[in-house]
VOPAGU-2260 file (C-alpha; in pm, 1 decimal, decimal comma):
REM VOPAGU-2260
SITE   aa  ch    i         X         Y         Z
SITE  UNK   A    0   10797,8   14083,3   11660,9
SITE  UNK   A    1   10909,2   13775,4   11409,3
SITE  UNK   A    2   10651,0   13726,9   11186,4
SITE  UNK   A    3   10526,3   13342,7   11189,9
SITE  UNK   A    4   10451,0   13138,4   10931,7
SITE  UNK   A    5   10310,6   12797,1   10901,2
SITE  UNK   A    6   10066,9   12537,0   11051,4
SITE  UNK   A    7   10068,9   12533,2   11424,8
SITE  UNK   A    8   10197,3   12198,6   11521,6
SITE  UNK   A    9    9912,5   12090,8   11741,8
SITE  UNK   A   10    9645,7   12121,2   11459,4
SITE  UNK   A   11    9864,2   11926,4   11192,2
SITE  UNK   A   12   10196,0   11831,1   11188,7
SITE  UNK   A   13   10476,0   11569,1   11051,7
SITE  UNK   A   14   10590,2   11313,1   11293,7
SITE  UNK   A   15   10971,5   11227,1   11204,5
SITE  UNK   A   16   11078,1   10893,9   11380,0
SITE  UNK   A   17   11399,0   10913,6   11341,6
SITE  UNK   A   18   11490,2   10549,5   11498,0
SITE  UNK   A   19   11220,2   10394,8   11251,6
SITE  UNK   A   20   11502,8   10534,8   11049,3
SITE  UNK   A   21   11778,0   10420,0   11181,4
SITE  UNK   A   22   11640,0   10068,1   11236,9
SITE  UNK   A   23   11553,7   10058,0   10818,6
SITE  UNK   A   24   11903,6   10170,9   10729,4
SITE  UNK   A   25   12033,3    9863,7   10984,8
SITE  UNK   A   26   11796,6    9631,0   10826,4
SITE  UNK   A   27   11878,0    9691,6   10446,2
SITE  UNK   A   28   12262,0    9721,6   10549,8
SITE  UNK   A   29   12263,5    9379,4   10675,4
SITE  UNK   A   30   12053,4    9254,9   10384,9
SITE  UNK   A   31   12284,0    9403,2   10119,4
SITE  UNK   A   32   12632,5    9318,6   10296,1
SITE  UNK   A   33   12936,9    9369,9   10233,7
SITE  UNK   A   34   12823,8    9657,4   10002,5
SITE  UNK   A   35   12840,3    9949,8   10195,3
SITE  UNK   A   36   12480,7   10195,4   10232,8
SITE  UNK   A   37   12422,2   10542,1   10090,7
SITE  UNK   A   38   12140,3   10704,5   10265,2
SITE  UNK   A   39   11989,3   10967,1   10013,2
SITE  UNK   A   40   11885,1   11264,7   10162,2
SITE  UNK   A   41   11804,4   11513,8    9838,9
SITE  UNK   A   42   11480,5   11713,4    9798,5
SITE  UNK   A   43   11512,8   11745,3   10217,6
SITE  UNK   A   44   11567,3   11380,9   10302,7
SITE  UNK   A   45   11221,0   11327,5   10089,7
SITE  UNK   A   46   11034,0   11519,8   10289,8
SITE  UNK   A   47   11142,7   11466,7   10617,0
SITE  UNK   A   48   11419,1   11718,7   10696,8
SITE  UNK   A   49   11768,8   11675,2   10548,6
SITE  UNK   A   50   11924,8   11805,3   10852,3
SITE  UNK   A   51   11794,3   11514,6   11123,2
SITE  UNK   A   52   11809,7   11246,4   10898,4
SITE  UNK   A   53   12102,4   11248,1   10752,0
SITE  UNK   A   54   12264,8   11294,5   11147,6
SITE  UNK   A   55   12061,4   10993,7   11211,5
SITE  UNK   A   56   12182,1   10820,0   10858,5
SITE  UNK   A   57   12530,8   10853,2   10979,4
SITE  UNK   A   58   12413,5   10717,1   11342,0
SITE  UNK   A   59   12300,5   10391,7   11170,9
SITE  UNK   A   60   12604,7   10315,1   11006,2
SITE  UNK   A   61   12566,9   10471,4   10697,7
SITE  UNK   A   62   12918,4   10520,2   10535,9
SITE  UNK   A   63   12757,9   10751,6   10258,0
SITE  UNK   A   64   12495,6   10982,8   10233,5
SITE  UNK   A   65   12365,8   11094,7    9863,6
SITE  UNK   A   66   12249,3   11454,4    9737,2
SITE  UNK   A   67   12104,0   11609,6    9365,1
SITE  UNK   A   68   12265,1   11933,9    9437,6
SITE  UNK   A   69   12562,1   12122,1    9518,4
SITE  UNK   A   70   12347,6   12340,9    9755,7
SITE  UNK   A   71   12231,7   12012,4    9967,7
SITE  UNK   A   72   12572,0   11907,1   10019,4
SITE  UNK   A   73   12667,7   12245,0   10120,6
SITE  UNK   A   74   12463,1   12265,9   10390,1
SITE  UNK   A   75   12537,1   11922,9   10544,3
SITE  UNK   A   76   12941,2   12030,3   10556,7
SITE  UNK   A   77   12805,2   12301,2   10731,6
SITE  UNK   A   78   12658,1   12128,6   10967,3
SITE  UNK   A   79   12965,2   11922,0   11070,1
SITE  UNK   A   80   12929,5   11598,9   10834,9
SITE  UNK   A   81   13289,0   11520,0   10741,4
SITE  UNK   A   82   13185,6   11192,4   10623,3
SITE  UNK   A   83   13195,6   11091,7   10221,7
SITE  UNK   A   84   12909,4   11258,4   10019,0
SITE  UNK   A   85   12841,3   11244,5    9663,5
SITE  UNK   A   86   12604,8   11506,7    9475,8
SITE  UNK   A   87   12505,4   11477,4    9132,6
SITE  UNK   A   88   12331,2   11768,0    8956,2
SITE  UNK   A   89   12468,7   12071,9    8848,8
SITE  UNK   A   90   12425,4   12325,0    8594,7
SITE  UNK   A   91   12648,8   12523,6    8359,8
SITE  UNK   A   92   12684,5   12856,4    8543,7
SITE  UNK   A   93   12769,8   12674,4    8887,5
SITE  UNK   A   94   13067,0   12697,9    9088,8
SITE  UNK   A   95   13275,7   12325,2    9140,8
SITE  UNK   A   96   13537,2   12478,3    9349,8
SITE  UNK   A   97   13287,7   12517,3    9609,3
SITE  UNK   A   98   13230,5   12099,2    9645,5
SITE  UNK   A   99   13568,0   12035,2    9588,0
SITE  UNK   A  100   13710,3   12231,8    9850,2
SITE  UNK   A  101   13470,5   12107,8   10070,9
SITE  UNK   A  102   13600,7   11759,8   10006,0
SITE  UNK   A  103   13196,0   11673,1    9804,2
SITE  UNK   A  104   13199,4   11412,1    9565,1
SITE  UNK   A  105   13089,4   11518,4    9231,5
SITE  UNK   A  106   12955,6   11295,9    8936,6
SITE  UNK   A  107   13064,7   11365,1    8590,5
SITE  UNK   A  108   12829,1   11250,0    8311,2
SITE  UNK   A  109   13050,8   11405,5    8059,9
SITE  UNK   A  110   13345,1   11496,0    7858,4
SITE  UNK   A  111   13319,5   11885,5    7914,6
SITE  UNK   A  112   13193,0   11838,1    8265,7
SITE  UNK   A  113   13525,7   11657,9    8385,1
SITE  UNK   A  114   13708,1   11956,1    8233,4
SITE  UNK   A  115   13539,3   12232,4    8416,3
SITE  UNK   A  116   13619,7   11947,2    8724,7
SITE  UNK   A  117   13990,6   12000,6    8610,0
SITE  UNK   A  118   13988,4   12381,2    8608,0
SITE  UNK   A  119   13801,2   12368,5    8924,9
SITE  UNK   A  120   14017,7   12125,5    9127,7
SITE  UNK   A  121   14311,4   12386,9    9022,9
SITE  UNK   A  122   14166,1   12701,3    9116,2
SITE  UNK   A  123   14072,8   12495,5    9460,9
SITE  UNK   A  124   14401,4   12359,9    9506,9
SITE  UNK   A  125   14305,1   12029,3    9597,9
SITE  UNK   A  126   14209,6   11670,1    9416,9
SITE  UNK   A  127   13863,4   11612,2    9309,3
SITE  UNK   A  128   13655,9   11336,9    9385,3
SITE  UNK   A  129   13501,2   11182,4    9088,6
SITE  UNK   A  130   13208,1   10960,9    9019,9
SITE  UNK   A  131   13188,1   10881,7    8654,5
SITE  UNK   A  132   12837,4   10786,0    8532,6
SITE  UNK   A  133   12749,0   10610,8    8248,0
SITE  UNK   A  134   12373,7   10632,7    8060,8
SITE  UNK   A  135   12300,2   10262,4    8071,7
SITE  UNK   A  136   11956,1   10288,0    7946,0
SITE  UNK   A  137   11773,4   10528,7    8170,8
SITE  UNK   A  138   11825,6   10797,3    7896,0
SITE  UNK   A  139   11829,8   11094,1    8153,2
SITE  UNK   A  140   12185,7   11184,0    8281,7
SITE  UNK   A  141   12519,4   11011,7    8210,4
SITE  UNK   A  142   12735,3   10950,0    7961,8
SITE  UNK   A  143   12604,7   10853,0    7590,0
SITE  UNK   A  144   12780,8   10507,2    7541,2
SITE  UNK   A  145   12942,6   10664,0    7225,3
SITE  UNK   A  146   13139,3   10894,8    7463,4
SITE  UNK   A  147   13245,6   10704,2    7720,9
SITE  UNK   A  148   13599,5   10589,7    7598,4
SITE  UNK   A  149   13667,8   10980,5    7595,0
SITE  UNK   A  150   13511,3   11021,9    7876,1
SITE  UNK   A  151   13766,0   10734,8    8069,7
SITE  UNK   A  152   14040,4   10852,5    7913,7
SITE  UNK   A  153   14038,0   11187,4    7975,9
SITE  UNK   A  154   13952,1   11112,7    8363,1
SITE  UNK   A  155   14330,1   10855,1    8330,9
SITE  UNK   A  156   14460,1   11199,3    8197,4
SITE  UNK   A  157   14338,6   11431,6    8468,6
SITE  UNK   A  158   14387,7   11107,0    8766,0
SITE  UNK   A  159   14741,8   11126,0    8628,5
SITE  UNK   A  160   14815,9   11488,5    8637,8
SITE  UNK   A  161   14679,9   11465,4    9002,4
SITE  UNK   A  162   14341,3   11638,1    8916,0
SITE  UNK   A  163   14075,6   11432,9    9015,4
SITE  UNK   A  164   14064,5   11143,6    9182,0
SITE  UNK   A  165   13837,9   10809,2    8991,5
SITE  UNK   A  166   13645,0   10710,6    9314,1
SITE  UNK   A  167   13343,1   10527,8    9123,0
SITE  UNK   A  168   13189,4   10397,1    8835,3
SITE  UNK   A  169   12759,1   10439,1    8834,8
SITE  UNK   A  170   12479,5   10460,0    8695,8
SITE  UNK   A  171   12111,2   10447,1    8773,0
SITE  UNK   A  172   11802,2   10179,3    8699,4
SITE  UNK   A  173   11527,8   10225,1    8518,1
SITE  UNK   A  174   11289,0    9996,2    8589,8
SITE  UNK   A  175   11382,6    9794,5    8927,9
SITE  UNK   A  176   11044,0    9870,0    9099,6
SITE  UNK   A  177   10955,3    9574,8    8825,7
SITE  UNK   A  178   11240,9    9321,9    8925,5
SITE  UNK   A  179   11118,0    9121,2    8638,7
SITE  UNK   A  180   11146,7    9391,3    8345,7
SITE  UNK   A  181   11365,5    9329,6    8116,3
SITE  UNK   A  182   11554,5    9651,3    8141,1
SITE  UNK   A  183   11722,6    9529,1    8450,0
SITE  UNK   A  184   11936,5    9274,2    8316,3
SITE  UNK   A  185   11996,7    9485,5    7980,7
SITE  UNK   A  186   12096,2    9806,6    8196,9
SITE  UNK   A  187   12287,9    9557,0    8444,8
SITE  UNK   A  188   12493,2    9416,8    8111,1
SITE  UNK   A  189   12555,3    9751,4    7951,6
SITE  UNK   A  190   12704,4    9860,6    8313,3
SITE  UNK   A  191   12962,2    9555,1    8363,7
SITE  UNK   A  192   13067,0    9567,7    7982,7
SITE  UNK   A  193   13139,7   10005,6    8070,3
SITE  UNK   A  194   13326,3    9917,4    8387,5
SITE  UNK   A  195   13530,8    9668,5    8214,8
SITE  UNK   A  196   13592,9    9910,9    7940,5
SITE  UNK   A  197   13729,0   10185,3    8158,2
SITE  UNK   A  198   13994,7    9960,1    8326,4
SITE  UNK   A  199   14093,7    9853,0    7970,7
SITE  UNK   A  200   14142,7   10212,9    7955,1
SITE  UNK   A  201   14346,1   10224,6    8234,9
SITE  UNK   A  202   14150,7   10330,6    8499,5
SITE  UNK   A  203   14126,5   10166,6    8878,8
SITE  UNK   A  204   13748,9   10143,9    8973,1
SITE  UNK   A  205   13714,6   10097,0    9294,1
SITE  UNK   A  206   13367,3   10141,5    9395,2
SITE  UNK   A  207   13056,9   10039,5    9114,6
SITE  UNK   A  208   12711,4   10165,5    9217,5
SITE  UNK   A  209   12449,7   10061,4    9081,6
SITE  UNK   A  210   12128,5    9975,8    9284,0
SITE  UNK   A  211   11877,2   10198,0    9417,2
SITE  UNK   A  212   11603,8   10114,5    9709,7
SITE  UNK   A  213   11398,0    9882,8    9518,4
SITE  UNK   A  214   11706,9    9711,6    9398,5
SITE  UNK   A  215   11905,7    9700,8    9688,1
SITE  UNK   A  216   11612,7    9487,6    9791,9
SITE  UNK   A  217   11537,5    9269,3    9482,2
SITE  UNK   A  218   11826,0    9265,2    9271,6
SITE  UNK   A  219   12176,7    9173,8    9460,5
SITE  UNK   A  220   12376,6    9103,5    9132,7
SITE  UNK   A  221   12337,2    9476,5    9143,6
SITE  UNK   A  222   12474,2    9564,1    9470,9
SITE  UNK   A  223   12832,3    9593,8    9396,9
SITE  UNK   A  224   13065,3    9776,4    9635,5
SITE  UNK   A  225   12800,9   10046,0    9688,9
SITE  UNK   A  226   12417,9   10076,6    9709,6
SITE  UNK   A  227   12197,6   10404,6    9707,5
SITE  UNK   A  228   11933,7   10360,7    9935,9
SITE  UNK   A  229   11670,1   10660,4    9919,6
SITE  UNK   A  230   11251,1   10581,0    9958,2
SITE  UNK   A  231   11331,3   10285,2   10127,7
SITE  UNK   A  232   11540,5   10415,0   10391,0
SITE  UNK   A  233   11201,9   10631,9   10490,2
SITE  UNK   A  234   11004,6   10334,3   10519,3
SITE  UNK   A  235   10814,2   10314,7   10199,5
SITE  UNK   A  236   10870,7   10027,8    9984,8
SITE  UNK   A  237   10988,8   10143,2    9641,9
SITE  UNK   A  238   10742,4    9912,3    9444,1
SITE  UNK   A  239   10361,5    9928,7    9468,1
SITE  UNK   A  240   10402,7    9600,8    9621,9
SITE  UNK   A  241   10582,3    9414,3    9863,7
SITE  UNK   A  242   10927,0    9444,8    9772,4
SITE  UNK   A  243   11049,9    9454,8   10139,8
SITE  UNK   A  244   10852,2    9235,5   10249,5
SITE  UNK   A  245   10987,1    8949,2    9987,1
SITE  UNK   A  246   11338,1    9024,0   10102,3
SITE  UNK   A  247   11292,5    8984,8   10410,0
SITE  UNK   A  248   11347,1    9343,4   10532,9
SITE  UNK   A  249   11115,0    9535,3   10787,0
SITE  UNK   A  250   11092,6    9878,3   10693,3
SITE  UNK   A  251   10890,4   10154,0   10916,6
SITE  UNK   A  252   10717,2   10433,6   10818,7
SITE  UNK   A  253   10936,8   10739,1   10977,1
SITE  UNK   A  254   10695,1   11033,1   10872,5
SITE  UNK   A  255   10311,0   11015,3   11042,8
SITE  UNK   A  256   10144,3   11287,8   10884,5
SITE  UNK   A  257    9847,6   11377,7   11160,6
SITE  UNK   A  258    9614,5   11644,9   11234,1
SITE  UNK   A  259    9312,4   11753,4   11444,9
SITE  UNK   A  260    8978,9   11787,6   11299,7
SITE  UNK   A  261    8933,7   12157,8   11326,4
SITE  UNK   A  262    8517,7   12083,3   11304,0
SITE  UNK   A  263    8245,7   11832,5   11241,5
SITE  UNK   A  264    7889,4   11861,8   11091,9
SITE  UNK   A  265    7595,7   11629,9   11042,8
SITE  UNK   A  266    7465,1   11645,4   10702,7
SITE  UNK   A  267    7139,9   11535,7   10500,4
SITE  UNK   A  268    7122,5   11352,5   10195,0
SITE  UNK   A  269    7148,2   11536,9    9913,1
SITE  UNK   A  270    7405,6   11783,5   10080,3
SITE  UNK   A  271    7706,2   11869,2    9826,7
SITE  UNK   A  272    8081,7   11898,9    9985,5
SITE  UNK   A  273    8375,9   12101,2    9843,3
SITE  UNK   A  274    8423,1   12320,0    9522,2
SITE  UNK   A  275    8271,4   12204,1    9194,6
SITE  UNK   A  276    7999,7   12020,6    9455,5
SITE  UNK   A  277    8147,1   11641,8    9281,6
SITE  UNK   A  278    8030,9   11461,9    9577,9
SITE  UNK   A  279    7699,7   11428,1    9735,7
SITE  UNK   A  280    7574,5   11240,4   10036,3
SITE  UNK   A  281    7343,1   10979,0    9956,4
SITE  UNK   A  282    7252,0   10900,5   10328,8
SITE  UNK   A  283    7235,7   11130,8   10619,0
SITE  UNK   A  284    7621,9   11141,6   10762,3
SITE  UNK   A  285    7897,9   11342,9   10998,7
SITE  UNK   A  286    8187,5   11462,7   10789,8
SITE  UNK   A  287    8509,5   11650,9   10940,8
SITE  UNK   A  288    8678,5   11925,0   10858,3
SITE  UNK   A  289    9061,6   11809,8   10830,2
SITE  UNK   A  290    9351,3   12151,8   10816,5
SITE  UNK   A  291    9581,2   12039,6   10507,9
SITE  UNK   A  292    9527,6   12125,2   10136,6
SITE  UNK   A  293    9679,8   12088,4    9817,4
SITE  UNK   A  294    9916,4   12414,3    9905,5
SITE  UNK   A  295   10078,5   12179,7   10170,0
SITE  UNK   A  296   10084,6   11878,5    9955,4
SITE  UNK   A  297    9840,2   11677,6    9961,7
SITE  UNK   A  298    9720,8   11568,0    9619,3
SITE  UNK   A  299    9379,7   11689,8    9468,5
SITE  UNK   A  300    9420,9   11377,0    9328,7
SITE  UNK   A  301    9359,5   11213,6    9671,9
SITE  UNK   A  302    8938,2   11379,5    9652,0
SITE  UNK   A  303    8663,2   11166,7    9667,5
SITE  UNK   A  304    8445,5   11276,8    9356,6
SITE  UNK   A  305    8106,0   11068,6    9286,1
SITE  UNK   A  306    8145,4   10694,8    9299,5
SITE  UNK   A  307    8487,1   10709,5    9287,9
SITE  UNK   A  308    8651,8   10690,1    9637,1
SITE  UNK   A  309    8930,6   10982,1    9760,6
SITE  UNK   A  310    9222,1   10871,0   10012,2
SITE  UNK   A  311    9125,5   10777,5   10317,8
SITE  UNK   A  312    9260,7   10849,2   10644,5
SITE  UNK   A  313    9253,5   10712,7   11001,3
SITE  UNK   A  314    9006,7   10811,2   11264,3
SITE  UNK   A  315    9235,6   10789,9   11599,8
SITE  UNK   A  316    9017,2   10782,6   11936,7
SITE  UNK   A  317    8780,3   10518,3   12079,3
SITE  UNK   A  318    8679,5   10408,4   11757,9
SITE  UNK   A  319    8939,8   10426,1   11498,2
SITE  UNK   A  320    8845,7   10329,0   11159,0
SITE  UNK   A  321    8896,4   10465,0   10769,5
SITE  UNK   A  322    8719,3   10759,8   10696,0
SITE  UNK   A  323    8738,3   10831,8   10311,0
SITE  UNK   A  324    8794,0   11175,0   10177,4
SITE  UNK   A  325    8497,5   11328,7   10054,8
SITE  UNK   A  326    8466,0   11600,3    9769,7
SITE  UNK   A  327    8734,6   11844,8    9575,7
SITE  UNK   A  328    9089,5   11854,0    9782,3
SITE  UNK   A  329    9088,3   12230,5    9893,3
SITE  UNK   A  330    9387,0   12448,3    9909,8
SITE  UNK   A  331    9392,3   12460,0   10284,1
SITE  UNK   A  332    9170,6   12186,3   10380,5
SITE  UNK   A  333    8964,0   11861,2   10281,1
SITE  UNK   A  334    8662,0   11708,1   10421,1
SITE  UNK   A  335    8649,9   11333,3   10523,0
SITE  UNK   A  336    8305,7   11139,9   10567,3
SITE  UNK   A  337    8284,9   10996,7   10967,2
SITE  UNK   A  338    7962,7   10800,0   10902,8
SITE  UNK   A  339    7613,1   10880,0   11057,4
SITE  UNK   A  340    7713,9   10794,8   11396,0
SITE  UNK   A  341    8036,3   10957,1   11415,6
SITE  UNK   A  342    8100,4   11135,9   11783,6
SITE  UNK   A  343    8427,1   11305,0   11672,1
SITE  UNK   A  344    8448,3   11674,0   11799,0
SITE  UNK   A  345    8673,5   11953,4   11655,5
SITE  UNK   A  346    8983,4   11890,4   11835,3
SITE  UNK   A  347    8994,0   11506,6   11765,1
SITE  UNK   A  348    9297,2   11306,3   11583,0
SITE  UNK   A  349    9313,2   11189,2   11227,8
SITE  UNK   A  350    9615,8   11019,0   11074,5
SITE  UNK   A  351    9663,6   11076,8   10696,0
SITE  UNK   A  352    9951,9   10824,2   10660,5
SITE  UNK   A  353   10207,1   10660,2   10855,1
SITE  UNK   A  354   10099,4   10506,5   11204,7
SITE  UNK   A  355   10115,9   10155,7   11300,0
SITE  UNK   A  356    9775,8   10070,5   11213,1
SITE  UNK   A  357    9707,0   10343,3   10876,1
SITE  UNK   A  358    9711,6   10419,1   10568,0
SITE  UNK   A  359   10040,5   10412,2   10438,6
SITE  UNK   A  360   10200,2   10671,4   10139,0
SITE  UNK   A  361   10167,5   10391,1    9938,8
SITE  UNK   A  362    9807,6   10352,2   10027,4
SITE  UNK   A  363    9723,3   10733,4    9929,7
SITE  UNK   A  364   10006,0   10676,4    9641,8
SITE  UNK   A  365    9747,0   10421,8    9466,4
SITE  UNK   A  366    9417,4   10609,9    9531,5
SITE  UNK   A  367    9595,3   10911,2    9361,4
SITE  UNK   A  368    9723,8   10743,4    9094,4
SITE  UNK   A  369   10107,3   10835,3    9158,1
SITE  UNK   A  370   10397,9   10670,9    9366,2
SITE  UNK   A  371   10511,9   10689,5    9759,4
SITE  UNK   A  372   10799,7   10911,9    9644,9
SITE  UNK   A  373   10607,3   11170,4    9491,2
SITE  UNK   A  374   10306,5   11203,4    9842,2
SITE  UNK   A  375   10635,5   11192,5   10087,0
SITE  UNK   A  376   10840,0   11433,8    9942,1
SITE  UNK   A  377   10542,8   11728,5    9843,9
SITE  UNK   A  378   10506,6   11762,4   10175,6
SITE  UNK   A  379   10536,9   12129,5   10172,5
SITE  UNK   A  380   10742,4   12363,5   10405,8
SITE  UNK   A  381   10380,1   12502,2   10625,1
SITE  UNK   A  382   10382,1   12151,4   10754,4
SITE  UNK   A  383   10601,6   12167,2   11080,9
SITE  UNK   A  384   10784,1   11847,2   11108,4
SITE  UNK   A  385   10804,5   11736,0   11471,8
SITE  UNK   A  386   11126,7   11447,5   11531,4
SITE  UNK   A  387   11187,3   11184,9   11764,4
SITE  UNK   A  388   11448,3   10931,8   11850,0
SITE  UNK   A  389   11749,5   10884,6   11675,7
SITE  UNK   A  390   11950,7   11068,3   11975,9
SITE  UNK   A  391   11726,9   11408,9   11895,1
């Protein structure tokens, strides 16, 4: 017998919608046009299955889809995309003739990098595809400013000798969730002035990309030839704020995180809930027993300790309302407060995040005191994700 693992999906699961998808990759293509889209579908498509949504990425139109790792991009060749992919993070000890036999994109961030690209794209037989990035003020990957005449004219070099091939000039924002921080026009100056430099150099640069979700949406002096298009593509606005909304563009949640109430209790005043007993009815009430914990993602963070209120999430039923979370986020479970004349029964439907009427990640991203990005994508693997649309 195959041994089982996991959350049955009919007492908690992840709804994918994958045409919720499809339609916010359509709406933030038309809004950034003529740039083309890159859908990026790293750390499993944030949470929501790499597989499905980058199938239903391409189905939308999207002319790219983006990766971190070599491994990611792997397994989307293998599963018939043919289409242009770029991945970006590799270490020292990894193989490059893998992605460039596969015909994978590959950003370079440095001198030494693009020569292990070199010795690669020999041993593979084939031209690499390049993206050279430049650190523009971010201060995590890409190339120092002090390097990157080297770094161009080594990649003329190698373009030359038929190594690799310059597809792109990029780098990556710091601050565009603020559309107003200074950093933006600083990073977006720096950028221009390093594209400019490398075709001084001698280099043809095609494609620039620049802009990520949030500013794809706020920023189109930023959008270039190319824009990378990851939180917003799953329906959560990249700001804790209305980004989307300003621009114009509808975005829909694709992931509905649900479950069933596995029981329900009246209490008494006085009654303490959860480890560390940090909460403690005031008033006689009905709380429920909801199946997810902090070993399938869901932030301690999100409890509801004294005063202070937890997450909340959505009663579904005849009488749906907010019912906050109440006590010390357990490993498999949490306990929500249904008020004193709650009916629920085991068996009944709560909605953490994502449905029409909800809390959104952002909501739960605010009462936990992080960002969307971080409650979509911890998700963890016991959490079967269910999809829907998008030709599935």
């Amino acid at each position: 017998m195959t041994a089982l693992s996991g959350i049955d999906p009919r007492t908690a699961s992840a709804e994918i919608d994958l045409t919720a998808l499809g339609d916010n990759v359509r709406a933030i293509a038309a809004h950034v046009a003529p740039a083309e889209v890159m859908v990026v579908v790293k750390a499993d498509a944030y949470g929501h299955g790499i597989v499905p949504c980058a199938r239903a990425a391409r189905a939308a139109g999207a002319a790219w889809l983006g990766v971190a790792t070599i491994n990611e991009a792997r397994l989307l060749r293998e599963d018939g995309d043919t289409g242009r992919l770029l991945c970006w993070l590799f270490g020292e000890d990894e193989d490059l003739v893998v992605p460039i036999a596969l015909d994978i994109d590959i950003a370079v961030h440095h001198p030494a990098q693009l020569s292990r690209v070199v010795a690669a794209a020999a041993t593979a037989g084939r031209t690499a595809r390049i993206h050279l990035k430049i650190d523009t003020g971010l201060t995590r990957n890409g190339c120092p400013p002090e390097l990157w005449d080297d770094l161009c004219s080594d990649a003329v070099d190698a373009a030359e000798a038929g190594a690799v091939e310059v597809v792109a000039v990029w780098s990556h924002f710091a601050a565009a969730d603020d559309p107003e921080h200074p950093a933006n026009a600083q990073q977006l100056a720096v950028f221009n002035a390093a594209v400019d430099r490398a075709r001084s150099l001698g280099l043809t640069v095609g494609i620039r990309h620049l802009a990520n979700s949030a500013a794809a949406l706020a920023m189109p002096a930023a959008h270039f030839e190319l824009v990378r298009v990851g939180l917003a593509a799953y329906g959560v606005d990249p700001a804790d704020g209305d980004l989307a909304e300003r621009a114009g563009v509808r975005l829909r949640p694709v992931m509905r995180l649900r479950a069933q109430l596995v029981s329900t209790r009246a209490i008494a005043p006085g009654t303490a809930i959860s480890y560390g007993h940090r909460w403690t009815a005031a008033d006689s009430t009905v709380v429920g027993l909801v199946p997810l914990g902090y070993a399938d993602g869901i932030p301690r963070a999100a409890s509801g300790w004294g005063s202070e209120p937890g997450a909340s999430v959505l009663v579904e039923g005849s009488d749906p309302r907010r019912a906050p979370i109440v006590g010390t986020v357990c490993m498999d479970q949490f306990v929500v407060d249904l008020g004193p004349d709650a009916r629920e029964e085991a068996g009944d439907e709560v909605t953490l995040f994502g449905g029409p009427d909800t809390p959104g990640a952002s909501d739960w991203a605010r009462a936990c005191g992080t960002i969307g990005y971080e409650i979509v994508t911890r998700i963890g693997a016991r959490v079967p994700r269910t999809y829907a649309g998008g030709g599935q």
